[in-house]
C-alpha positions as CSV (number, residue, x, y, z in Angstrom):
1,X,5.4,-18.1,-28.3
2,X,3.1,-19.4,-25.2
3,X,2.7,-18.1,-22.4
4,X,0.5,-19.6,-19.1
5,X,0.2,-16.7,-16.7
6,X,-0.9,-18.9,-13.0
7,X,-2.6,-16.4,-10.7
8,X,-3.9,-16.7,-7.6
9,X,-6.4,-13.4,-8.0
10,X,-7.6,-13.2,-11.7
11,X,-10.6,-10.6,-12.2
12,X,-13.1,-12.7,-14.6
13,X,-16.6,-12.1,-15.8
14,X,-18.9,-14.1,-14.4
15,X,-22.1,-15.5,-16.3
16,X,-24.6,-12.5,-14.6
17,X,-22.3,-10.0,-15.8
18,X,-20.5,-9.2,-13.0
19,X,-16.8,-9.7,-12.0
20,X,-15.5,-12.2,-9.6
21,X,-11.6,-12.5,-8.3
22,X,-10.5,-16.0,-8.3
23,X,-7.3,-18.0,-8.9
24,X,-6.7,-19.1,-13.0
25,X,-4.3,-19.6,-15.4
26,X,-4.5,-17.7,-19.0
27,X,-2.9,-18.8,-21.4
28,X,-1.3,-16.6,-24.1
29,X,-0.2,-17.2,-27.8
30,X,1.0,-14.4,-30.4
31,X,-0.6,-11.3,-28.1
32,X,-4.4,-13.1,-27.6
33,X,-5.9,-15.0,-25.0
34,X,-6.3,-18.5,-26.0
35,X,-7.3,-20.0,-23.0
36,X,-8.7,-19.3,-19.5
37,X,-8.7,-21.7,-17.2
38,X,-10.9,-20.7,-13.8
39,X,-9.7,-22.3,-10.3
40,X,-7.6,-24.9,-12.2
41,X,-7.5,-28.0,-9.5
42,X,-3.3,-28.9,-8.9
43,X,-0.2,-26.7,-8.9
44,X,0.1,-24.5,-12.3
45,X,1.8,-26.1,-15.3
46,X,5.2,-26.6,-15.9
47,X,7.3,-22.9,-17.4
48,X,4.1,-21.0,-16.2
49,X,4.6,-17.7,-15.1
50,X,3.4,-17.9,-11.4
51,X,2.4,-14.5,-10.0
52,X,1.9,-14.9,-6.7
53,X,0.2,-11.9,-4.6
54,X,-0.3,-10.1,-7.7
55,X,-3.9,-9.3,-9.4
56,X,-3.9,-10.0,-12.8
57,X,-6.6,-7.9,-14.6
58,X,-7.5,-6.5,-18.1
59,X,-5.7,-3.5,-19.0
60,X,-7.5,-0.2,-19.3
61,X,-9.2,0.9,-22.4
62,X,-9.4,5.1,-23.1
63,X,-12.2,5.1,-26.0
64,X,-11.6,8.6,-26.7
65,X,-8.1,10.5,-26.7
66,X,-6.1,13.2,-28.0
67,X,-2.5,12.3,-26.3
68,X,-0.8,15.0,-28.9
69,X,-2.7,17.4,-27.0
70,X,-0.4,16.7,-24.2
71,X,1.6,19.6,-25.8
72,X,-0.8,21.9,-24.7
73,X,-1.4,21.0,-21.4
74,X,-1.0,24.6,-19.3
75,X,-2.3,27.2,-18.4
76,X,-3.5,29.0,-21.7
77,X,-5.8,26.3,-21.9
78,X,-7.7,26.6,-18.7
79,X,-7.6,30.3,-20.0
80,X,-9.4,29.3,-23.4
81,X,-12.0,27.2,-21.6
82,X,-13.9,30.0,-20.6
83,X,-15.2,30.2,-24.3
84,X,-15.2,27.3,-27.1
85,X,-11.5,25.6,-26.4
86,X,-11.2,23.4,-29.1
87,X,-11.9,26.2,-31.8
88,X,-10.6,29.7,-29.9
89,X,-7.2,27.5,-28.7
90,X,-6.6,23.9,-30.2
91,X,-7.6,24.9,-33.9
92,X,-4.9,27.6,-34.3
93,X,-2.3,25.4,-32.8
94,X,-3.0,22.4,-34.7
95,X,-2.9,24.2,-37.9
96,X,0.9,24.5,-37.5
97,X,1.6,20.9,-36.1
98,X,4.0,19.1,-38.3
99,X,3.6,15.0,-38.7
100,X,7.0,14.9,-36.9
101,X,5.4,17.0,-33.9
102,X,2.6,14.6,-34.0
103,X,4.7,11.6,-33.4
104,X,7.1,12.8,-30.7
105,X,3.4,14.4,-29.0
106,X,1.4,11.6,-28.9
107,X,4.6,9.4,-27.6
108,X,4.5,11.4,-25.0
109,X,0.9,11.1,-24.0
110,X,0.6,7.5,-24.7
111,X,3.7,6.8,-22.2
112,X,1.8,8.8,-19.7
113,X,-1.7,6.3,-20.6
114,X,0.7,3.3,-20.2
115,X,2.1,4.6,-16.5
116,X,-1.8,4.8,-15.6
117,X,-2.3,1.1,-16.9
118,X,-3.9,2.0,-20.6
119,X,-3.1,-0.7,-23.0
120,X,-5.4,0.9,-25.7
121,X,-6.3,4.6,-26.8
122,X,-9.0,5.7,-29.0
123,X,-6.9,8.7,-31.2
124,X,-8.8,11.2,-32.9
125,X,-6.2,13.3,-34.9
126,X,-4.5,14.5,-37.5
127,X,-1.6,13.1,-39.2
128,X,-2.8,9.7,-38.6
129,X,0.4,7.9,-40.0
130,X,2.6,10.1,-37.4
131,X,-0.2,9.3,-34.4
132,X,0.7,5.2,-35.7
133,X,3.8,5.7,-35.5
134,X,3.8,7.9,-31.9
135,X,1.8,5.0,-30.6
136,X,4.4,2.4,-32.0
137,X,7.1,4.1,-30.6
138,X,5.7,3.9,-26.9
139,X,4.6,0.5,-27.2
140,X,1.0,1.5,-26.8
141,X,-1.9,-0.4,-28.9
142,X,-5.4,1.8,-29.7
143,X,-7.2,2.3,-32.6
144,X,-6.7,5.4,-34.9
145,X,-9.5,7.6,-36.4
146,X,-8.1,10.1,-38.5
147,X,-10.4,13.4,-38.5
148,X,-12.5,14.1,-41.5
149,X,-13.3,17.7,-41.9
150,X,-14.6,19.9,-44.7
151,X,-16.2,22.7,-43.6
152,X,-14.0,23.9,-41.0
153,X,-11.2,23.0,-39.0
154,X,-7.2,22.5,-39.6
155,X,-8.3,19.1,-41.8
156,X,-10.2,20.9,-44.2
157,X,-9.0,20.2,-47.7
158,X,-8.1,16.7,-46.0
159,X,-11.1,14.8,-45.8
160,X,-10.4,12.6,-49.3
161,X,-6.7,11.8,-48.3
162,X,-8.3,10.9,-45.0
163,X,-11.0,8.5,-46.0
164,X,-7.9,6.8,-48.3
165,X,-5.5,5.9,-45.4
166,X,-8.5,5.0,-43.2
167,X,-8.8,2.0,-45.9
168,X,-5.8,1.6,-46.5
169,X,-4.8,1.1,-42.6
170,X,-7.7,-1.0,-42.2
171,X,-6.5,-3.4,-45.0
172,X,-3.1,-3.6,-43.3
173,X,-3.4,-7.2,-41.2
174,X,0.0,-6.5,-39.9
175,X,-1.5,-3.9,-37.7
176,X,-3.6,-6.5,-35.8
177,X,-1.1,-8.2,-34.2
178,X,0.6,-4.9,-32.3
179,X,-3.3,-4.3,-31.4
180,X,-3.4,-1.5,-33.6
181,X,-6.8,-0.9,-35.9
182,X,-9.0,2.1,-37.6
183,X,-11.8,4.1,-37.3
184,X,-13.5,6.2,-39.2
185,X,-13.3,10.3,-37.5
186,X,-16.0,12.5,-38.9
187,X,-14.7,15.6,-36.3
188,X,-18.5,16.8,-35.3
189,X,-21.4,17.7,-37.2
190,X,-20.6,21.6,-37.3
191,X,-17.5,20.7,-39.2
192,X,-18.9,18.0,-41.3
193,X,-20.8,18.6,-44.9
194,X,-23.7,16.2,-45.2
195,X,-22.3,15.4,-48.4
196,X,-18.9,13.6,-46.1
197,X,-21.4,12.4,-43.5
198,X,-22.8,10.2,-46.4
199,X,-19.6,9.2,-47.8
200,X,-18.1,8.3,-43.9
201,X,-21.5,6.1,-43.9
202,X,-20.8,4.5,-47.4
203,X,-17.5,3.6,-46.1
204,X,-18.4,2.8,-42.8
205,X,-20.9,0.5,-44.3
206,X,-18.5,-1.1,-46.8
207,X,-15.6,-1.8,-44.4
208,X,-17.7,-2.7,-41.3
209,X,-15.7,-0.2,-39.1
210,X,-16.6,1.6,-36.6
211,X,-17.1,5.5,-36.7
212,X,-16.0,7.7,-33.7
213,X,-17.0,11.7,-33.7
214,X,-17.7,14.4,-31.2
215,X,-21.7,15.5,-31.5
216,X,-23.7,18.1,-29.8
217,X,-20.2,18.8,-28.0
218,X,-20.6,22.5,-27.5
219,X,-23.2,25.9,-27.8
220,X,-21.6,27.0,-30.7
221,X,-22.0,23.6,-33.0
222,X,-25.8,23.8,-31.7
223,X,-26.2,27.0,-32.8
224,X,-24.9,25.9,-36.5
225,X,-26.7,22.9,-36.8
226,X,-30.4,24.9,-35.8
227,X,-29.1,27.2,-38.4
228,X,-28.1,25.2,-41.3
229,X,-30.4,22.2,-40.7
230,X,-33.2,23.6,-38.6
231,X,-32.8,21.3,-36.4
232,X,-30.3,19.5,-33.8
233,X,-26.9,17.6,-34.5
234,X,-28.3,13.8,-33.7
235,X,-31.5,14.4,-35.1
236,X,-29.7,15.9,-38.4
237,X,-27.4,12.4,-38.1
238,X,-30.7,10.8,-38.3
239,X,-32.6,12.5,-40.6
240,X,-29.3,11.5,-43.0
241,X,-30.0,8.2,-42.0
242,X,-26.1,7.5,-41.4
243,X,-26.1,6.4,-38.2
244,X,-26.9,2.7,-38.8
245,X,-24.1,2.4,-41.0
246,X,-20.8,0.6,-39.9
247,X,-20.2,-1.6,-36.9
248,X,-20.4,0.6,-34.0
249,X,-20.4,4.4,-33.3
250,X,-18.8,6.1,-30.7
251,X,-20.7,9.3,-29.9
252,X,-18.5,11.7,-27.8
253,X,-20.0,14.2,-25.2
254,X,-23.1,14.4,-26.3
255,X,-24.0,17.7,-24.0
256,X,-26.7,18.7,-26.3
257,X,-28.6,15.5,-27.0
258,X,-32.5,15.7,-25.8
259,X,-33.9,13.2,-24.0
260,X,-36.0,11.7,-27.0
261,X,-32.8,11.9,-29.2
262,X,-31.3,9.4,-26.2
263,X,-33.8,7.1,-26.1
264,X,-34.0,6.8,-29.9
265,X,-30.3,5.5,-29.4
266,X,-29.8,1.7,-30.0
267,X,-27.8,0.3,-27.1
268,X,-26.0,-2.3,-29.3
269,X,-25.0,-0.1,-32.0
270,X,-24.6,3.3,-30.9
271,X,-21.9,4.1,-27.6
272,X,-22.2,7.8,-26.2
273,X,-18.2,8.4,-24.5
274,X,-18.2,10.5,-21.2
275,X,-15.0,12.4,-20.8
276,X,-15.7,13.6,-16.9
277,X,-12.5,15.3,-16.2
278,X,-12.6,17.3,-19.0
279,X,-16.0,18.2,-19.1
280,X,-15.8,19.4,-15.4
281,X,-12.7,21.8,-16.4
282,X,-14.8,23.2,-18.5
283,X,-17.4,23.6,-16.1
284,X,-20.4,21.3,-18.3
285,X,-20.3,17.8,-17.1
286,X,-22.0,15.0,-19.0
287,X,-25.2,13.9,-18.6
288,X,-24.9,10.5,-17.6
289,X,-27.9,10.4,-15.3
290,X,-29.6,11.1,-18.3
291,X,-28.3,8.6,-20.0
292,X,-28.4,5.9,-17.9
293,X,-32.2,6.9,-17.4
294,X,-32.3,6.8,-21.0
295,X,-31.0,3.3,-21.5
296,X,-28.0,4.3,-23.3
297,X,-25.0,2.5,-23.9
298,X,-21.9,4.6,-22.5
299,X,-18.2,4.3,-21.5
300,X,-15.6,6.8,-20.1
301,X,-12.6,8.2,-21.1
302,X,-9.9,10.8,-20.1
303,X,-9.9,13.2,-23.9
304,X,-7.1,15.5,-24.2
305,X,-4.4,16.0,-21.6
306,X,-4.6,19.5,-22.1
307,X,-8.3,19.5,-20.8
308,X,-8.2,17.3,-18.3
309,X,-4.3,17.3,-17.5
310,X,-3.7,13.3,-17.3
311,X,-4.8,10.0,-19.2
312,X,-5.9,8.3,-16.0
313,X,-9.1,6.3,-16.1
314,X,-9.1,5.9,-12.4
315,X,-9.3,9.8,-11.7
316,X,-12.0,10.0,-14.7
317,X,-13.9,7.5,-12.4
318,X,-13.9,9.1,-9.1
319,X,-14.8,12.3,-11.2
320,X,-17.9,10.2,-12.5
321,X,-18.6,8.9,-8.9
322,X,-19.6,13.0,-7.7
323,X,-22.4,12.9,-10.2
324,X,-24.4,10.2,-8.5
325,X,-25.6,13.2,-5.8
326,X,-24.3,16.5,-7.5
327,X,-27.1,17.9,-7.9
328,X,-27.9,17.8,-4.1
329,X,-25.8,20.6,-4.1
330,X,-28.1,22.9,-6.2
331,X,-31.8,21.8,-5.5
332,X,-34.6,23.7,-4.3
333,X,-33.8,21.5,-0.7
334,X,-31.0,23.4,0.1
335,X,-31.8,26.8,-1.0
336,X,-34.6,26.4,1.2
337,X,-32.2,24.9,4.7
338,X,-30.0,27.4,3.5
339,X,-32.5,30.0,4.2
340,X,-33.5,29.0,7.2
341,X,-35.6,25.5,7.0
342,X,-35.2,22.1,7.7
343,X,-32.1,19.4,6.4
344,X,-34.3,16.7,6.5
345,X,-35.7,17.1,2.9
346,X,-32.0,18.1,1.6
347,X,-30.9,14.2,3.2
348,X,-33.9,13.2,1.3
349,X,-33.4,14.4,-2.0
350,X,-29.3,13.0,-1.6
351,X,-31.0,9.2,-0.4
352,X,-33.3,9.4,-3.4
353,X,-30.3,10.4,-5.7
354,X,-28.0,7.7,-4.0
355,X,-30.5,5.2,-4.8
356,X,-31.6,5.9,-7.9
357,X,-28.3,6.4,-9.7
358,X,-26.5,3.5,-7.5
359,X,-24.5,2.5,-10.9
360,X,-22.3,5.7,-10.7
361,X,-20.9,4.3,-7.3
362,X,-21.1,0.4,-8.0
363,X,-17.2,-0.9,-8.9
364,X,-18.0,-3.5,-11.0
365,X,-20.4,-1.5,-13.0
366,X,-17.8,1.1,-13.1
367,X,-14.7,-1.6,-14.0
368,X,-16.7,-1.8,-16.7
369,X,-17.0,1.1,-18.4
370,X,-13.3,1.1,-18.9
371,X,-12.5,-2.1,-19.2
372,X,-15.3,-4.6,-20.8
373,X,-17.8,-1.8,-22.6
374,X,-14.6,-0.2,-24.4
375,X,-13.0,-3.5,-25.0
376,X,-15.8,-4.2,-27.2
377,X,-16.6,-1.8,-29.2
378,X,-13.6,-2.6,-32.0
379,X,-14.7,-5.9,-34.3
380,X,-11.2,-6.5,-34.6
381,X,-9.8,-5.8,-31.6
382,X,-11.7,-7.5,-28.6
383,X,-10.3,-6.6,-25.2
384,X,-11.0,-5.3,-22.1
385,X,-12.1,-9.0,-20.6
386,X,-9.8,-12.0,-19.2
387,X,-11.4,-14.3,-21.7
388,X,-10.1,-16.3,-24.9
389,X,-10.3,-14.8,-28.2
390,X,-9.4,-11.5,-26.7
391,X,-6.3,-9.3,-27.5
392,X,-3.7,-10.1,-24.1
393,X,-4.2,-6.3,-22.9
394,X,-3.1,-7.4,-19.3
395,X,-2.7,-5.2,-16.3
396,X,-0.7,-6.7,-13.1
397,X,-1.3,-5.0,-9.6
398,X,0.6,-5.6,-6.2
399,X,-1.7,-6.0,-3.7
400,X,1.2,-5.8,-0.8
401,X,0.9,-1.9,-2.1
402,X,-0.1,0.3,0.2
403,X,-3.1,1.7,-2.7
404,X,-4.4,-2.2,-2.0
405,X,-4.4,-2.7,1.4
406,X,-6.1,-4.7,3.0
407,X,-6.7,-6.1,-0.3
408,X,-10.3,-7.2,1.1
409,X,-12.0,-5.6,-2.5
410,X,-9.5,-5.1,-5.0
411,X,-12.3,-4.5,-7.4
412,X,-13.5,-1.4,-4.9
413,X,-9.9,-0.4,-4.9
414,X,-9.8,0.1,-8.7
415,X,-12.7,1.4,-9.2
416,X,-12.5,4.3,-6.9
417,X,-8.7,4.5,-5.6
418,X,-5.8,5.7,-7.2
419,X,-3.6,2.3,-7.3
420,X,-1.3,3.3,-10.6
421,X,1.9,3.3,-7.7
422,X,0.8,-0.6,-7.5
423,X,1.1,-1.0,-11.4
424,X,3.6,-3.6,-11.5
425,X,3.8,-4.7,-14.9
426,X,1.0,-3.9,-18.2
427,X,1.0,-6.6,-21.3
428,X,-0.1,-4.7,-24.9
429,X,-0.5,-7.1,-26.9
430,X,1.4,-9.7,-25.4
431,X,4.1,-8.3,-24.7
432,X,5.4,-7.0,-21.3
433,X,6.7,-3.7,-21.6
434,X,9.0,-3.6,-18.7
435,X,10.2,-6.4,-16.2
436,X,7.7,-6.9,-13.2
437,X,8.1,-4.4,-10.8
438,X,9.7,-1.8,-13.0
439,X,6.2,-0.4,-14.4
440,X,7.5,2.9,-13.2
441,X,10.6,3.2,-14.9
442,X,8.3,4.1,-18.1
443,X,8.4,7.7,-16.2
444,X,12.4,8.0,-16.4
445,X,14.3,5.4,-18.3
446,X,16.9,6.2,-21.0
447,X,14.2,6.2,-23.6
448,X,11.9,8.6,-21.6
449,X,14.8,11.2,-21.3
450,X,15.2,11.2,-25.3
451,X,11.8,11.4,-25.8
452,X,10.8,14.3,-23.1
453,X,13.5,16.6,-24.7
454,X,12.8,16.1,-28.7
455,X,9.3,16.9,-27.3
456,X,10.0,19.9,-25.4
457,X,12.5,21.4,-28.0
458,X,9.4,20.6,-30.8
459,X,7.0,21.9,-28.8
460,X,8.4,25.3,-28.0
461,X,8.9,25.6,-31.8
462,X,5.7,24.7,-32.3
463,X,4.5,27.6,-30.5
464,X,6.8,30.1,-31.9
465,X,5.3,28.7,-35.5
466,X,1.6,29.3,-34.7
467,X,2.9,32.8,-32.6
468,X,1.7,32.2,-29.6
469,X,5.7,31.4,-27.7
């Protein structure tokens, strides 16, 4: 089937690298973008879809999520986030999920990514052929990276059956056309052998996929690798020499990564994922200065729902856009106004800051980091850009919203507003999943109502089952 989407505002790369809103028609065959015609002289062609005061853009892309952990999302876990979350709260959960849990969970979640315009989701978890099938359900696309564990964690004694439906989901071409694909998902280095780190490379390296962990993500894996290895979790990734195996690898957090470690990075291989809502819940935001500074190659991403309690790239991105003067709050410069001096040198030190880091607050440069930078980091699975060849991840906006107006920078407006109320449709794939204007029904149609109470009634025996109802 073909479709010829004519809009009047399309959001298209432009040759510098930047993004430009203009009128074109896109052209659509069996869930890619074949065609992309910019400012097309004369009316659109006959059957197109004309869209009129809409914005047709590419839909979002979250390269690093958990949407099972929606079940979670509570207070316990901002309890457990004053110590090690994933291991004092997630763990002992996690070891009592059952594949059907998994599937009604990450349903769940992945609706909730869809309502906030997500067309693809990175998944790191277990049960891989339940997350597929979660993600199916909802009409979501992503790619799945089930975890590889061995030394500790609830996929320990895993790992082999693992690595054997990572190949086999990568060999299934069927996959490709709901915009569904594989990674491989060595959890971190603290609960990864360097014997599996080896075999995830070999693999890697066989199958050209990519590879998506979590490294230096906390004290505690620090700690272990100083103590096993002698030295630090990237440098021990190095020293194994893994790291240049596979297409690309996504590189999660990243807390604990020196400066040398970041420079020794190669932009065009390896990705390092910012997850800023999160990371500011539990009270240790990501370095991106550094990075930046660094020259690394980085995107953003919401993580679990339970530690940052929504899948929204737009509130990760205003939570990135307080790190461009944060520190402000902390220097030496206002310690010393505070006691009594001057506020000139504090407005100093916040106009150096503003200057120097003027990516964190630039839209396009934002728009990017959830849209193009993602969109490219699958071989198979190229998104994230209005271009041909891509997958038709498609995201249409009202600009008569409210969110919008007055629609003078639409690009400013997604970047750093909240504009999901002006979500009027999202493609996945191709495919529309709900008639223009009825975006919001994803929230509490028919479907939604079945879904939200297996969930709840699995969830609360879920809890009872690890005994922590």
């Amino acid at each position: 089937m073909t479709t010829v989407l004519a809009a009047r505002h399309a959001v298209l790369p432009t040759p510098d690298g930047g993004l430009e809103v203009v009128p074109a028609h896109v052209t659509v065959e069996h869930g890619w973008i074949t065609a992309v015609e910019r400012a097309p002289e004369g009316g659109p062609p006959p059957g197109a879809d004309e869209l009129g005061d809409h914005l047709l853009t590419p839909a979002f892309v979250a390269p690093h999520t958990h949407l099972a952990l929606a079940a979670l999302r509570g207070p316990r876990t901002g309890a457990a986030s004053t110590g090690n979350v994933v291991e004092d709260w997630f763990f002992p959960v996690e070891r009592a999920l059952l594949p059907e849990d998994v599937r009604a969970f990450t349903a769940v979640g992945a609706r909730e990514a869809l309502l906030h315009g997500v067309a693809c989701a990175w998944e790191h978890f277990y049960a891989p052929q339940a997350v597929l099938q979660g993600l199916q359900d909802a009409g979501l696309a992503g790619v799945v990276a089930p975890p590889l564990q061995d030394l500790s964690g609830p996929g320990v004694g895993h790992a082999e059956e693992n690595l054997q439906r990572t190949a086999a989901l990568a060999a299934d071409d069927r996959l490709a056309a709901q915009g569904l694909g594989v990674a491989l998902g060595p959890h971190a280095t603290d609960t990864v052998s360097d014997a599996l780190w080896r075999r995830v490379a070999d693999v890697a390296a066989h199958l050209g996929l990519p590879v998506h962990t979590h490294v230096a993500q906390s004290p505690e894996e620090l700690a272990r690798s100083l103590a096993r290895h002698g030295t630090t979790p990237l440098t021990r990734l190095a020293r194994l020499g893994v790291l240049d195996a596979g297409s690309r690898w996504l590189l999660v957090h990243a807390l604990f990564a020196t400066d040398a470690e970041l420079r020794a990075l190669d932009p065009t291989r390896h990705c390092l994922v910012t997850c800023p809502r999160a990371m500011a819940q539990a009270g240790f935001p990501s370095p991106v200065a550094a990075w930046e500074e660094a020259g690394a190659t980085w995107v953003v991403a919401p993580d679990a729902p339970a530690g940052n309690d929504g899948v929204d790239p737009q509130a990760e991105l205003a939570a990135l856009v307080q790190q461009r003067t944060a520190d402000v709050a902390t220097s030496p410069e206002l310690a010393a106004f505070r006691a009594g001096g001057s506020a000139e040198p504090v407005w100093a030190r916040r106009q150096e800051a503003w200057t120097r880091r003027a990516s964190l607050g630039d839209p396009v440069a934002l728009l990017h980091r959830v849209w193009t930078l993602p969109g490219a980091l699958h071989p198979e699975l190229p998104c994230g850009v209005l271009r041909a060849g891509t997958l038709a991840h498609l995201a249409l906006w009202d600009l008569r919203h409210p969110t919008f107006w007055p629609a003078e920078d639409p690009l400013r407006a997604l970047a750093l507003g909240r504009t999901s109320g002006a979500l009027a449709q999202l493609m996945v794939a191709g495919r529309w999943r709900t008639a223009r204007g009825q975006h919001a029904s994803l929230g509490h149609d028919d479907t939604w109502q079945a879904l939200r109470a297996e969930a709840s009634g699995r969830r609360a025996a879920l809890l009872r089952r690890a005994g922590v109802a």
